[in-house]
N, C-alpha and C positions, 0 to 999 in steps of 0.2 A: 504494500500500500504506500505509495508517496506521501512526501511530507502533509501537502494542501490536505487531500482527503482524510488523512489523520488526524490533524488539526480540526478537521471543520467533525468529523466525528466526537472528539473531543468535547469539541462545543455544543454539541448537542448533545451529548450527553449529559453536559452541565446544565444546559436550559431544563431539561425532562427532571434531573433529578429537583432541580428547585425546586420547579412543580411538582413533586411527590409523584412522578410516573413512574419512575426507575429508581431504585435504591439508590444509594451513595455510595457503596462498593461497587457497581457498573461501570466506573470512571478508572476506580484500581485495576478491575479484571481485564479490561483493555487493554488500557496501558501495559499489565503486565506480560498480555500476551504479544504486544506488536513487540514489547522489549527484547524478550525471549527469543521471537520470531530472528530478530536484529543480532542477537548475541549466536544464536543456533549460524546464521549466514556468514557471521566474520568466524567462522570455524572451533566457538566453542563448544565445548563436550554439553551433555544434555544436566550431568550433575551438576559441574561447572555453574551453568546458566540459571540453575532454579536454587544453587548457592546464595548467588549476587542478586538474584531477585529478591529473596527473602530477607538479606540485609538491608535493601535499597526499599522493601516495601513496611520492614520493620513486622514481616510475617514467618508462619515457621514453612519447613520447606514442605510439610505436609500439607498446607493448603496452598501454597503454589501448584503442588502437582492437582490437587481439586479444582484450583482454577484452569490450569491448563488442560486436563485429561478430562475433567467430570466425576462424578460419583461411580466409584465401583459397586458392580452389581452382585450381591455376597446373598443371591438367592441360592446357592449351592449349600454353604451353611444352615443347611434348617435342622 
């Protein structure tokens, strides 16, 4: 995604959250993932990457991988 589109994503995302459409963390999980995206292209390892996220988002790396993978599905556990 180019810089413009990102940005202008950004910002929409900030208007909606004002407005109570979109949570306040839809701004983080973004960004986190175009950073990722960004750290994954200049040739960082996948640990690496969701390392320096979770220092740069003041998150643990267990919910980086939630934001970036999604919810695992632990319907085999019953």
């Amino acid at each position: 995604m180019d810089v413009l589109k990102e940005e202008f994503v950004i910002d929409l995302l900030t208007v909606c959250s004002k407005h109570g459409i979109v949570p306040d963390t839809a701004i983080r999980n973004f960004k986190v993932k175009q950073d990722y995206k960004k750290f994954k292209a200049e040739g960082m390892t996948g640990k690496d990457s969701r390392e320096k996220l979770s220092e740069k988002y003041f998150t643990s790396e267990k919910n980086i991988e939630f934001i970036l993978y999604g919810k695992k599905n632990n319907s085999d556990k019953k």
